[in-house]
Every structure is written in C-alpha cells, then in structure tokens.
C-alpha positions as CSV (number, residue, x, y, z in Angstrom):
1,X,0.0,0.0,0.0
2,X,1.1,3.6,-0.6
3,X,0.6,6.4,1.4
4,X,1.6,9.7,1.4
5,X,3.7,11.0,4.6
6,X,0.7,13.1,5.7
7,X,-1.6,9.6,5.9
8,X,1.0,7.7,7.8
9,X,1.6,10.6,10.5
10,X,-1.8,11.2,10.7
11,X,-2.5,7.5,11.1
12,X,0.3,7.5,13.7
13,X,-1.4,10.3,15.9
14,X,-4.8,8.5,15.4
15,X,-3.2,5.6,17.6
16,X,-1.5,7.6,19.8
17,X,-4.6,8.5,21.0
18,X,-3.9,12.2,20.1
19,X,-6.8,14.2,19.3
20,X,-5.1,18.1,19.1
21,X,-2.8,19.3,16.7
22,X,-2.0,23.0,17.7
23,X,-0.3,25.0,15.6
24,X,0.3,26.9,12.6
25,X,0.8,25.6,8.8
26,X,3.1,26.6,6.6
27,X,4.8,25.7,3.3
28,X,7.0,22.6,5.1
29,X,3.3,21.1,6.5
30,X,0.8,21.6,4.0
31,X,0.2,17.8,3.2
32,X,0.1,17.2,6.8
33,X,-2.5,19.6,7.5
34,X,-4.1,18.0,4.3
35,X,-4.2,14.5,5.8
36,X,-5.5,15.9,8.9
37,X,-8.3,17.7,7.1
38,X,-9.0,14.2,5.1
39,X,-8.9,12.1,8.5
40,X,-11.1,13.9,10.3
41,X,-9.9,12.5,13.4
42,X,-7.3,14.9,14.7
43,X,-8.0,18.4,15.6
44,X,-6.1,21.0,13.7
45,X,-5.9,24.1,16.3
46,X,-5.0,27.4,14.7
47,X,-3.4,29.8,17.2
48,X,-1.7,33.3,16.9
49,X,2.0,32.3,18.1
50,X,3.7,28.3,18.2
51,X,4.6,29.5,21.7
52,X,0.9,29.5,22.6
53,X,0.7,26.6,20.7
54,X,3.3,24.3,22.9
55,X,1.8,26.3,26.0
56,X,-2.0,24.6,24.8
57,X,-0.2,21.1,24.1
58,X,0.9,21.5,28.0
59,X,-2.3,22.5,29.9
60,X,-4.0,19.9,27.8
61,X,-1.6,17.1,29.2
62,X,-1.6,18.7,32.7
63,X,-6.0,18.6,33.0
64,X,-6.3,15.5,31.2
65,X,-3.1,13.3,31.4
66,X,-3.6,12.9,27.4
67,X,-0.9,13.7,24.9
68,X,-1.1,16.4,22.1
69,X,0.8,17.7,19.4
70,X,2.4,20.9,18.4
71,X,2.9,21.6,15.2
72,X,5.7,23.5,14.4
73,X,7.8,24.7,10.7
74,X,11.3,24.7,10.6
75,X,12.9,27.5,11.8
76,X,11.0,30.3,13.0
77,X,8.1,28.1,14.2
78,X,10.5,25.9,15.9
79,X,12.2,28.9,17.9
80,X,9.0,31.0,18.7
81,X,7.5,27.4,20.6
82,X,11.0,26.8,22.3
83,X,9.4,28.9,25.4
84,X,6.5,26.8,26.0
85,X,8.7,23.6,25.1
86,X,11.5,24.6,27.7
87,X,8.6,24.7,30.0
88,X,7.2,21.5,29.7
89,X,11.1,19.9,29.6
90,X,11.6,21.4,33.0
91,X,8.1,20.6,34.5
92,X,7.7,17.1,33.2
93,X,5.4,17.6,30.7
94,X,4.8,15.1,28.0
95,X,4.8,16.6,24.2
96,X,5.1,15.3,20.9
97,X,6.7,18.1,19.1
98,X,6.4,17.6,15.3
99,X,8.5,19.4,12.9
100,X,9.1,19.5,9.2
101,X,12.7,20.2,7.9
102,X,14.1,21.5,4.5
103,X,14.2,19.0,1.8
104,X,16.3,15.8,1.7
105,X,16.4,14.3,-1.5
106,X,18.3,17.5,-3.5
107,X,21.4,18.9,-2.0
108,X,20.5,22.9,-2.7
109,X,22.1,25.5,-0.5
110,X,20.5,28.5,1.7
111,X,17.0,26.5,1.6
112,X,13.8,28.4,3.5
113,X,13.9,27.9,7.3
114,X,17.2,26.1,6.9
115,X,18.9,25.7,10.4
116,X,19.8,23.0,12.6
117,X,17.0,22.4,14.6
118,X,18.2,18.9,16.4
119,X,20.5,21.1,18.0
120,X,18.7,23.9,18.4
121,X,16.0,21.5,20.4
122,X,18.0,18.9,22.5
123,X,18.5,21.0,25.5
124,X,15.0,21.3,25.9
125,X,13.6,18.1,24.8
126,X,14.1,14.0,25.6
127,X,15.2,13.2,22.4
128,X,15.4,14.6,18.9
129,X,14.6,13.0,16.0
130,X,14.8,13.4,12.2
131,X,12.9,10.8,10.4
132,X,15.2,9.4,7.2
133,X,12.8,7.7,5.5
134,X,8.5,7.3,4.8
135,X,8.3,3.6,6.0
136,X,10.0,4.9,9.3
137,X,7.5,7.8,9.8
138,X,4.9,5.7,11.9
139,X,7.3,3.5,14.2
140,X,9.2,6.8,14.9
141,X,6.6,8.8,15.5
142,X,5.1,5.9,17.6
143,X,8.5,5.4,19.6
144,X,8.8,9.4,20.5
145,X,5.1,9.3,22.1
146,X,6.3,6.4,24.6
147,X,9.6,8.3,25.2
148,X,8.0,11.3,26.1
149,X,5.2,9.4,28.2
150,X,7.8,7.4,29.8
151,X,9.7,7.8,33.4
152,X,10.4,11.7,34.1
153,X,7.6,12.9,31.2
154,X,9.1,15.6,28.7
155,X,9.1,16.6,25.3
156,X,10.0,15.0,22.3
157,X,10.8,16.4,19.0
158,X,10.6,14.5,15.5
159,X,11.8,16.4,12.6
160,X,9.7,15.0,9.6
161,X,11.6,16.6,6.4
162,X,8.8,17.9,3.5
163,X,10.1,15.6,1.0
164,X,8.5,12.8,3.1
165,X,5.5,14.7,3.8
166,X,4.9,15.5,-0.6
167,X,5.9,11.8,-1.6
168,X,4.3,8.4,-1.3
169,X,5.7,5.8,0.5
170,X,5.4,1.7,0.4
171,X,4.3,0.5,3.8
172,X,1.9,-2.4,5.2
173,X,-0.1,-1.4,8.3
174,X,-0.5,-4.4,9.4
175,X,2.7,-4.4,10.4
176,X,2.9,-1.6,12.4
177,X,1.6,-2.6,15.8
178,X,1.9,-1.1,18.9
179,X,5.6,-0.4,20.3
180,X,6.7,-1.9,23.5
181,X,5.6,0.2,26.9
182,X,8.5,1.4,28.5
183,X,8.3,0.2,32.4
184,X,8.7,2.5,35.4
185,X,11.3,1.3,37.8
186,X,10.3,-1.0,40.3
187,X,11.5,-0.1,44.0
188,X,13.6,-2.6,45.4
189,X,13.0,-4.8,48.6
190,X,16.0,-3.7,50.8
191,X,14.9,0.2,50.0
192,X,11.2,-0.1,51.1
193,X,12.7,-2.3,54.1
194,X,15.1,0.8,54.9
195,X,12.3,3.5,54.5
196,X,10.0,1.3,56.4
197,X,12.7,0.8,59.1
198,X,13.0,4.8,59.3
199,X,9.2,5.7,59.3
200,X,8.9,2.7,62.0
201,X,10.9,4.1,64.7
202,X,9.0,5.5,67.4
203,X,10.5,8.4,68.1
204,X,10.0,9.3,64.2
205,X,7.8,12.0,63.7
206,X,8.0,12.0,59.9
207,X,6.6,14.7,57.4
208,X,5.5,14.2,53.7
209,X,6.5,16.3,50.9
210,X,4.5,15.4,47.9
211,X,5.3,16.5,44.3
212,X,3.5,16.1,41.1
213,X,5.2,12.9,40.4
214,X,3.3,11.1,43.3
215,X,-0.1,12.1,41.5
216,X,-0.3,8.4,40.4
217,X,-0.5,7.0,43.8
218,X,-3.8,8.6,44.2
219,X,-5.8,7.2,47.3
220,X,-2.9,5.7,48.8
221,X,-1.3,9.1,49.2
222,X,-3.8,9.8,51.9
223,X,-3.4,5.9,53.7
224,X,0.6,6.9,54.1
225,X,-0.4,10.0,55.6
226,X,-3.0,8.7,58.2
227,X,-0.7,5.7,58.9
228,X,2.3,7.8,60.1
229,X,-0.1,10.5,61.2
230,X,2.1,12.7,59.4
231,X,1.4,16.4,58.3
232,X,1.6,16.6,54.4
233,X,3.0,19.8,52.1
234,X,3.1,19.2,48.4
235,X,5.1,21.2,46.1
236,X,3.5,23.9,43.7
237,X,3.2,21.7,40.8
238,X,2.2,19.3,43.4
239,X,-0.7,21.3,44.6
240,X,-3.9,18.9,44.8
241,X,-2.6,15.3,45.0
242,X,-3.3,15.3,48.9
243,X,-6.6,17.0,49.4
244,X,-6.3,20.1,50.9
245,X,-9.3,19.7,52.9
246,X,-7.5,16.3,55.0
247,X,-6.9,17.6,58.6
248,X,-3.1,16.4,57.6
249,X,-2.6,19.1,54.5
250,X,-0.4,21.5,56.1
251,X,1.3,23.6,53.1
252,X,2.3,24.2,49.4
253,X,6.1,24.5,50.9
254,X,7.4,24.1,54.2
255,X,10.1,26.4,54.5
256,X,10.7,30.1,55.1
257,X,8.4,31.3,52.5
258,X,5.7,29.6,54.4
259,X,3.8,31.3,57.4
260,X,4.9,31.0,60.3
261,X,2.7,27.9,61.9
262,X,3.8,25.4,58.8
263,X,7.7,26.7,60.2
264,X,6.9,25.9,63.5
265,X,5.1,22.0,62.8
266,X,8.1,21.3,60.4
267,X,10.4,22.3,63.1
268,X,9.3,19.6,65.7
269,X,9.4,16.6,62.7
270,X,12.3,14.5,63.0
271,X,12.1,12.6,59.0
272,X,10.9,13.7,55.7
273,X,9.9,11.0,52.9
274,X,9.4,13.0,49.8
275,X,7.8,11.8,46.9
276,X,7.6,13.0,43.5
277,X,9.5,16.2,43.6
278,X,13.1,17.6,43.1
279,X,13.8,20.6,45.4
280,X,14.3,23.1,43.0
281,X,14.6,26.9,43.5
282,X,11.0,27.8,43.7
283,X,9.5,25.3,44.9
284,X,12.2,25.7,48.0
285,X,11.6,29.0,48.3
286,X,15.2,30.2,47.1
287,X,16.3,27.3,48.8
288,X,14.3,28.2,52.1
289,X,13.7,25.2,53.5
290,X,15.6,22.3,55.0
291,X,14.2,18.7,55.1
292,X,13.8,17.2,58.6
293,X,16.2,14.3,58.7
294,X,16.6,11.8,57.6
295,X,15.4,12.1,54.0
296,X,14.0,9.4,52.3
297,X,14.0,10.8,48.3
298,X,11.5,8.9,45.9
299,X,11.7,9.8,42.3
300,X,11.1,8.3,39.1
301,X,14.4,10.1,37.6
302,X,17.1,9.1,39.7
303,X,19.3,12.1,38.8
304,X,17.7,14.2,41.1
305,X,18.7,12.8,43.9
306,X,21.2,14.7,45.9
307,X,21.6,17.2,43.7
308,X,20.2,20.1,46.4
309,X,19.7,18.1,49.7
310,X,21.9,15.1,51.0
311,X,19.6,12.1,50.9
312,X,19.6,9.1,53.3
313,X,17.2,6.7,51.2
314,X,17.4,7.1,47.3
315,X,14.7,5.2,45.3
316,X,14.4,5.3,41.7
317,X,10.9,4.0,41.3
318,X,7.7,5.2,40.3
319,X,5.8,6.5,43.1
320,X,2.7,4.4,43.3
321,X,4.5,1.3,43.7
322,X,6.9,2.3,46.4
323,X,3.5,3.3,48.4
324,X,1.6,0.7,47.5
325,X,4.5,-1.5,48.8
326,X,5.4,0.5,51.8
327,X,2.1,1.0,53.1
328,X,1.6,-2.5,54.4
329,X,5.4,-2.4,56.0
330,X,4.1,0.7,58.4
331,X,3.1,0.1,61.9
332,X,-0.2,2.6,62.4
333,X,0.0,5.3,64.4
334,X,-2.5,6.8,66.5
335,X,-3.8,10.1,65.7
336,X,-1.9,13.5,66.9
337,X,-5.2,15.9,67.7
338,X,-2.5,18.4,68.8
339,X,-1.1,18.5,64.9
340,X,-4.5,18.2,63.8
341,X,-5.4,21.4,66.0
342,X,-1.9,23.2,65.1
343,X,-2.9,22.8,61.3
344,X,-6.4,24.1,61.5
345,X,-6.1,27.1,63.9
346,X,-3.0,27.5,61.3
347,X,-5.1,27.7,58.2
348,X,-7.9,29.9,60.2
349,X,-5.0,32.3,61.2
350,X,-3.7,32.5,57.7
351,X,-7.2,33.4,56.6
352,X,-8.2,36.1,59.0
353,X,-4.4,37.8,58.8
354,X,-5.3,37.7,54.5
355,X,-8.5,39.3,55.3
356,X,-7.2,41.7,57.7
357,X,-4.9,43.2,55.4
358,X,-7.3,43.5,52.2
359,X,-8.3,46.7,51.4
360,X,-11.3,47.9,50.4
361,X,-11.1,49.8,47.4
362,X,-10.0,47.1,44.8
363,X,-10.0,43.1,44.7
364,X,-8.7,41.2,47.7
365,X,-7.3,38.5,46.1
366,X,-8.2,35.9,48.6
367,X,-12.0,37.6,48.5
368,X,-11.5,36.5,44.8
369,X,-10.4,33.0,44.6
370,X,-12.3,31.6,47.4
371,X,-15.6,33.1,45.4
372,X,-14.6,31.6,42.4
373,X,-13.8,28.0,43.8
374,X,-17.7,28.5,45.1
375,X,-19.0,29.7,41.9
376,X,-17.4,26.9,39.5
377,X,-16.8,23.8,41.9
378,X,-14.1,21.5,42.7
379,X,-13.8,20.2,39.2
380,X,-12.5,23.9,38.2
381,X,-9.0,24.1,36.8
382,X,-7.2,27.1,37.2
383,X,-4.1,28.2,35.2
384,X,-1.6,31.1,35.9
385,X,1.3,32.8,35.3
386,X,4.7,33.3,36.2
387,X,4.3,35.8,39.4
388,X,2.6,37.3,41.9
389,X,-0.9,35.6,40.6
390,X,0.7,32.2,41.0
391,X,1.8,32.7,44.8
392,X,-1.5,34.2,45.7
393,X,-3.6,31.5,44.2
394,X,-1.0,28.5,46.1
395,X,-1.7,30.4,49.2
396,X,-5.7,31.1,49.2
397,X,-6.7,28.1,46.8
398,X,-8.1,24.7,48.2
399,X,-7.8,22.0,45.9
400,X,-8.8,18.1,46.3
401,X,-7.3,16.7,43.2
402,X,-4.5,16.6,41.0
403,X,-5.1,17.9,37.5
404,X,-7.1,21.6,38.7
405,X,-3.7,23.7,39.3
406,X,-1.8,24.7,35.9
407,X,1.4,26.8,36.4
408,X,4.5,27.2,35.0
409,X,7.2,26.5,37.9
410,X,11.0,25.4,36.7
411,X,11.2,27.5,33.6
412,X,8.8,30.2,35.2
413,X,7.2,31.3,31.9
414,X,5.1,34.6,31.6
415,X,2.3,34.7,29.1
416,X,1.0,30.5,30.4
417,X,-2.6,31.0,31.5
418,X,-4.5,32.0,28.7
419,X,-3.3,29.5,26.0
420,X,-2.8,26.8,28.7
421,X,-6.3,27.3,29.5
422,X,-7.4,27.1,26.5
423,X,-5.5,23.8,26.3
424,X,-7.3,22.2,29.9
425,X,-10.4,22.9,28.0
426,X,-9.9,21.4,25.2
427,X,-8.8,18.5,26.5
428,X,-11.6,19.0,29.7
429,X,-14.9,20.3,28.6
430,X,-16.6,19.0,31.2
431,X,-14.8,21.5,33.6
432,X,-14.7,25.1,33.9
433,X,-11.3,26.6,33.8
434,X,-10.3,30.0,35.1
435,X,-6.9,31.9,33.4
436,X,-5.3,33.7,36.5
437,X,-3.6,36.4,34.0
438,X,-1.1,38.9,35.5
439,X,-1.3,41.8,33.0
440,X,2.4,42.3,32.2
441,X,1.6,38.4,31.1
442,X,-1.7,39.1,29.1
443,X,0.4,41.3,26.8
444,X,2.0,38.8,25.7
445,X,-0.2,35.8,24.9
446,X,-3.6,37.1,25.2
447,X,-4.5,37.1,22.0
448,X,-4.8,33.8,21.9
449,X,-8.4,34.6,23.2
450,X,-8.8,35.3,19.5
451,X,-7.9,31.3,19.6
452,X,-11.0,30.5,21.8
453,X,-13.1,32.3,20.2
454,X,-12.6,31.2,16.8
455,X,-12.8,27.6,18.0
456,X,-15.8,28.1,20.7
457,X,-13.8,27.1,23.7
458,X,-15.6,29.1,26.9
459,X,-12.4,29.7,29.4
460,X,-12.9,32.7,32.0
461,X,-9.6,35.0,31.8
462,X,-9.3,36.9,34.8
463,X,-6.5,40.1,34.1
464,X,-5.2,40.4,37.6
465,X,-4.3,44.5,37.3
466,X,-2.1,46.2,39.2
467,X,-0.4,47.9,36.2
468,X,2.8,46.5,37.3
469,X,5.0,43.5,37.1
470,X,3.7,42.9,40.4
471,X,6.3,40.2,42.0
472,X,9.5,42.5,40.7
473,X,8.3,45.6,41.6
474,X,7.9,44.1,45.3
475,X,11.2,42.8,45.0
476,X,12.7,45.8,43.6
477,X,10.9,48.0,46.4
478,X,11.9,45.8,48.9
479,X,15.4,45.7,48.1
480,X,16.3,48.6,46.4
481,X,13.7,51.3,47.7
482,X,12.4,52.2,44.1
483,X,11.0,50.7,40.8
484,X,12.6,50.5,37.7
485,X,11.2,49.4,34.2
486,X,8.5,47.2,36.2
487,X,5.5,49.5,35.6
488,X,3.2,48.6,33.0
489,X,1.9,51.6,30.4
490,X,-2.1,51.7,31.0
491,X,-4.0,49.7,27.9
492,X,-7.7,48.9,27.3
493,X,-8.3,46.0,28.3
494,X,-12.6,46.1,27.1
495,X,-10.8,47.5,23.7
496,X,-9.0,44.1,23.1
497,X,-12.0,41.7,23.9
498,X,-13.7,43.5,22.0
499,X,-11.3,43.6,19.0
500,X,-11.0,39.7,20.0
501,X,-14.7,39.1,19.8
502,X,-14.7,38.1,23.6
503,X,-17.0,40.2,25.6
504,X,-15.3,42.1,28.7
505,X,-16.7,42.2,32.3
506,X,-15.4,44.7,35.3
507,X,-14.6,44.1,38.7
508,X,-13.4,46.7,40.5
509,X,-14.1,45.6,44.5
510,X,-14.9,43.2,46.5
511,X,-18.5,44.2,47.0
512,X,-19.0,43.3,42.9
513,X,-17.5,40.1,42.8
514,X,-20.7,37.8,43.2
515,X,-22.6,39.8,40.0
516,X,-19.3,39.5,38.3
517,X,-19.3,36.2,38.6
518,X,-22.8,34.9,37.5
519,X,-22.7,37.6,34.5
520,X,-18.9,35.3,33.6
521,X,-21.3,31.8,34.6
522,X,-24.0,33.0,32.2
523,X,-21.1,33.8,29.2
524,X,-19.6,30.3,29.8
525,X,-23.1,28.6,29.6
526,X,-23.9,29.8,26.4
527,X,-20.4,28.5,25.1
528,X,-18.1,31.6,25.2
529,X,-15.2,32.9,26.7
530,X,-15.0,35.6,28.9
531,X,-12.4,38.6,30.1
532,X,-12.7,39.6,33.3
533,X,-10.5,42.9,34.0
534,X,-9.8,42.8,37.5
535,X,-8.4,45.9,39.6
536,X,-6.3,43.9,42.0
537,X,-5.3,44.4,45.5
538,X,-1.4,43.3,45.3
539,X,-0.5,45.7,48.4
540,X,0.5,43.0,50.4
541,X,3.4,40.8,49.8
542,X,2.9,36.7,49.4
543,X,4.6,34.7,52.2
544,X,5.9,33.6,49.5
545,X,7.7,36.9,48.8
546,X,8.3,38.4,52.1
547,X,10.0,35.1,52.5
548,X,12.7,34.5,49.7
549,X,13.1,38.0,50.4
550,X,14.5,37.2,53.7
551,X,16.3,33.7,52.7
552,X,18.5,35.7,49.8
553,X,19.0,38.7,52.1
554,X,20.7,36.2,55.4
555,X,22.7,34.6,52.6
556,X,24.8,37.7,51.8
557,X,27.8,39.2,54.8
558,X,26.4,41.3,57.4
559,X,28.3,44.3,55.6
560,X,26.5,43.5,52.4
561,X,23.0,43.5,54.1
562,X,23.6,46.7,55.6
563,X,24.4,48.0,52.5
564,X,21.7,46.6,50.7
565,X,19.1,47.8,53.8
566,X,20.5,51.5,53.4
567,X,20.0,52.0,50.3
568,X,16.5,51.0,50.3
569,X,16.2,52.7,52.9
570,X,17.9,55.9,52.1
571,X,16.0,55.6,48.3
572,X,12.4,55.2,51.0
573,X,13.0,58.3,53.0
574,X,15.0,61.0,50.6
C-alpha cells in the first residue's frame, strides 16, 4: 500500500490516542495539514503564536493526562514554541513536538527555514529525531510518544523533512503494531525495608512532601499519611494530589516562604519521605527550606537525587508502587489531635491575617479566589502565570485533586494561562477553567483569546491589574527602595476583547464580585469565553515573597546586608 507522509503521521497520531494538533501551517506542512483535514480524526488548532501553541499542548496534558501535538515549521516556528517547550522539559510535561525540515532528496544550499533544529531543540527536549525515510514515519513517531510518556515525562521532537511529507511511500499497516511500553522502575525490597525501618521508629515524627510525580498514587497518598499520622505539604506543581481539605494538609512549601505555623510544625518533625519532587529553587523558596532528617528521596528520575539536599534513602521508582509497597510495611500510628489542632487554627490564622490586610477599594485577592472556587466547583481548573498571581492562588486556593492547578514553575514562563487554558479545556470540557492572567503576562499571549473564540472554547480569563510587574516591583521596592522598568503603560483592556470578539466584564471591588461572577457563569453557559479585568489588590506581599526576600538577604555578609538595607532605605526616606 502507498501512502503519502501526511496519511502515515496522521494515522500514527490516530493511535496515539492524540486528538489536538496546535499550531500553525506553513509551506514545510501543508500535506500534513491536508491528511489531517481528510482524517477527520485529529483536531487542527489554529493559534496566533507556536509559543501558545506548545503552552495549549501542556495544559492539555496537565488537566487530562492525554498527549497532544504541536505543530511546528522549521525554523521560526520551531524557535518562537521553544518557550513553551523549555517549559514543559523542565516541569515534566509530555509533548510530541512535530517538525518538518528542509528537503532531503536534492542537495540545494541557503533553503527556506534552513537551520539546525536537532541542535537547536535537544537541551530542551528528551530526544530529537529526524525521520530518514516514509516507512519509518509511523514507528518513529510511535517510539517518541512512549519516550516522552515514559519515566520523568518531557518533550520529544521528531523532525519530519517535507520531501516525506509531498511523496508516497510503500508501507503495510498491518505491520505496524503497537511499540513496547517502556516500564517504570520498580522499587527494590532492601529500599522499602530501609524506609519502612526509618518511618517505624517511634521516636520518628515523619513529614511528607508530595510532588506532582506522586499524583499516580492517588488514594494511597492519603493511607501513608494517616498511617504515620504525618502532616503533608506538596510542592506547587504538586498542589492537589493530597486534598487540601484532609486535617493532615499543612502547606504548598514548608520552608521560610511559608507562614509561620507550617515553620513551627516542620520544626518539631524528625524525618521527611518525599515523593515525587526535586527541590528546586522555587518550589524551595530560594532554597528556604531544609528537610527534617533523615530524607528518604522517591523519584522516578534518579538524577535528582542529591543534587540540592543530602539524601539518606534514594529510590528510583515510580511512586505508586513504592507506596503501595510500603504501606503495608508501616506500623499505624494513632492520631496527633495536637497537629491536627496546630494545622487548622493554622489555616484559620492564615485566613483572617489575609483578610485583615485587604483593602477595600479594589480586589482582595483571597476575597476572589475563594468566590470563584464557590462559583465553578471543585472540578474547576485554574491556570496562571509566572508571578505574583501564581503565589496568591498556592496560598488562598483549596484543591482536592490533582489535575485543577496549571502553572509554570521550573522554567517560570510569563504569558502561560490563557493559551494553557485554552488547552485544559480542550482537552476537559466537562470542567470550567479559570486563566489567572497577571497583565504584564496578558500582553504577551492574550491574543490567543482570539484562539478561543474562533474555535468556541468558553475559558474565563481573569487580568489580575495592578499595572505592574507585580512580583518584581515588590522585590525591587523591597530591596532597592524604588521601581525600575517594572511599571506597565495603561492599555484597554474592554478594547481588546472587543477587538477579540470576547465580551469584557469589570470588577473593580470586592462588594461586585458575586454579580461579576454569575454575568462570567451566564457567558460560559452559552459556550463563550469571557475577560474579566480585574483591579487587583497586590498591596500585600505573598509569604511567598516576604520570605525568599529574607532567605537571599541572610545569605549575603552582614556588611553586604547593611548596604543593601541602606540604600533601600535611604531611596524610601529621601
């Protein structure tokens, strides 16, 4: 049988499961876009900018745990979705990236697009690919899906050059098949025995620290917890595999950028078994925290163990088996009602001090979130940005399940929420989904609204305004007593919905939200998205803030720190 490239990709993708193409076609892809015209099966998504296009491919993983693709042309459309790649590499995000490269079977100089994109995409992808021949097209294709699916998720690019793509090729699907699943590492007898021996002891008072590589243990998440009667923080991309409702959940974070009750329970633990997560900069806090020992690590990718923290126990497994194998090992503990009561008059403190401090002529943030939680449920996935909105949302947000928190953490990416929402909902239409969008951020990918209204995707996106880059004008004041560069020009917003085709709602206090809202529920019923321009209260620092504020400033000499303090201060009063 013959088939042209198009029909074998397409036919690839089709058994991949893969049902979203985003993306933008050009001269390299045409017959692609062709195939998946005459297929019917895969969605072609047409956005403004490939970076928006890799940022949909990720929230649709990140709400549904389903693969899509981007679809990229060489060159340019490679290197305007490298952001939104970079992002997924470093937050564990699976993507089938699918390129087309200049042509292969004449040797002509200075082509269109011609550059070397292998190179251009292996720091920021599993594995890149160029296809050599049309019978290899499906098997390759095939083989980069389980790659990128497999152990510590990423991206993976395959480089389909357009000779492939505008010739047919001899192949017999029936030969195809199904490549073999890649397995997840097993954890080992004498390392459950060790960690088991560890959590045992009774003068262990262990905590958890939960990533988003524990999501898969699901259920058993909250059995570990209740066995060691053990408080529980998760990471930020870990925010909602232990629901945050358990009298256990004590914190996103644990260390200085915490308040000061989650400091003072992780003070008195004597063990920390973390699951899932890799102690990076911001999920530390700068750094900001320091594990009770001893550490028991559990990660899927065994080279990040060590790398920040000295670890006692290293297993490189998945995470559901090493609790589904350790939980019968632990001796139950009886309840702590002092934690229990430590953790809740925690929370209510937290609530009341964010209440106390919100003023009353704009949007208290935690006024805001809580409402909208109410208003759309617990199925409601929320997306943000790199920044202030991110920190806020960790901080006021409740969430019960993995799946409802989208934001971009390692590579820290402005300009996420709106095309990552559009992504969630793509892949989740059965959910509402709420863009947190700070407005230095909306500038940059908010067209893409354009994107949801084209294609009849009802997201909410909320433009958190402060007319500022809020989380480095904080810093900058903090530190250096003035603002540079970090205050947004005034635009209009209602002038771009409308120019979008989206209509635009205000809320301008707290006393409005509720109105707000069901006008935003009554635009989502009938099947349209919605901006929301929203004048945001961002007077008070994050704990978040305030405290990687304080763990840089005790890392530098006392002469340095007074230097630093009287200039601020100096800049503050004169």
């Amino acid at each position: 049988m013959k088939l042209t490239g198009g029909d074998i990709v397409v036919r690839a993708l089709v058994d991949e499961g893969i049902d979203c193409a985003f993306g933008i076609p050009g001269t390299h892809n045409i017959e692609l876009y062709d195939a998946l015209a005459e297929s019917g099966r895969v969605r072609p998504v047409l956005v403004t900018d490939e970076q928006s296009a890799s940022f949909m491919a990720d929230g649709y993983w990140r709400a549904s745990g389903r693969l899509a693709c981007v679809n990229v042309v060489p060159g340019a459309g490679l290197t305007h979705a490298l952001s939104g790649i970079a992002e997924a590499f470093l937050d564990n995000v699976p993507l089938l990236v699918l390129g087309c490269g200049i042509r292969q079977d004449f040797h002509k100089a200075y082509q269109l697009h011609d550059v070397d994109q292998l190179a251009i995409a292996r720091p920021v992808t599993k594995a890149a690919i160029r296809v050599e021949r049309g019978p290899d097209l499906y098997p390759e294709i095939r083989r980069a899906c389980a790659l990128a699916r497999a152990g510590a998720p990423g991206p993976v690019m395959v480089e389909v050059p357009v000779d492939l793509y505008l010739t047919r090729h001899e192949v017999d699907p029936a030969q195809w098949g199904t490549p073999p699943a890649i397995p997840a590492p097993i954890p080992t007898v004498e390392l459950i025995e060790r960690a088991a021996a560890i959590l045992n002891d009774p003068a262990a008072r262990p905590l958890l620290y939960l990533g988003q590589g524990s999501a898969g243990a699901g259920a058993d998440l909250v059995a570990l917890a209740e066995r060691l009667a053990a408080p529980v923080a998760t990471t930020f991309q870990g925010k909602g595999v232990f629901p945050e409702s358990h009298p256990l959940f004590l914190w996103n974070g644990f260390g200085d950028a915490a308040p000061p009750f989650v400091r003072a329970v992780a003070r008195r633990r004597t063990a920390t078994l973390a699951i899932g997560c890799r102690f990076g900069e911001v999920g530390t806090g700068s750094y900001g925290l320091e594990p009770p020992r001893p550490l028991i690590h559990v990660d899927i990718d065994p080279t990040v163990m060590g790398r920040n923290y000295a670890t006692d126990v290293a297993v490189a497994a998945d995470a559901a088996a090493f609790v589904r194998a350790l939980v019968p090992r632990l001796a139950p503990r009886s309840p702590d009602d002092g934690l229990h009561a430590a953790i809740r008059d925690g929370h209510e403190w937290v609530w009341r001090d964010w209440l106390a401090r919100a003023g009353a002529d704009r949007v208290s943030p935690p006024r805001l979130l809580r409402a909208l939680q109410q208003a759309f449920g617990p199925d409601t996935v929320f997306t943000t940005d790199s920044g202030n909105g991110t920190f806020l949302a960790i901080e006021c947000l409740r969430l019960e399940r993995p799946g409802k928190f989208l934001a971009p953490v390692d590579y820290s990416c402005m300009g996420y929420s709106v095309p990552a929402a559009i992504g969630a909902k793509l892949a989740r239409p059965d959910c509402p989904v709420v863009a947190l969008a700070g407005d230095g951020a909306f500038l940059m990918t908010g067209l893409e609204l354009l994107t949801a209204a084209n294609q009849h995707v009802p997201v909410a996106v909320f433009v958190l305004r402060d007319r500022e880059l809020a989380q480095i004008s904080q810093f900058q004041a903090t530190a250096l007593g003035r603002k540079t560069a970090s205050v947004l020009p005034d635009y209009d917003v209602a002038g771009l919905g409308a120019g979008l085709g989206v209509e635009t709602l205000h809320l301008s206090r707290d006393a409005s939200i509720g109105s707000v809202l069901e006008q935003v529920r009554g635009v989502l019923g009938a099947g349209r998205p919605v901006l929301v321009d929203v004048a945001i209260d961002y007077s008070e620092k994050t704990f978040f803030t305030a405290g990687v504020v304080k763990t840089n400033l005790l890392r530098f000499s006392w002469p340095d720190r007074l230097r630093f303090i009287g200039r601020a201060l100096k800049r503050k009063l004169f």
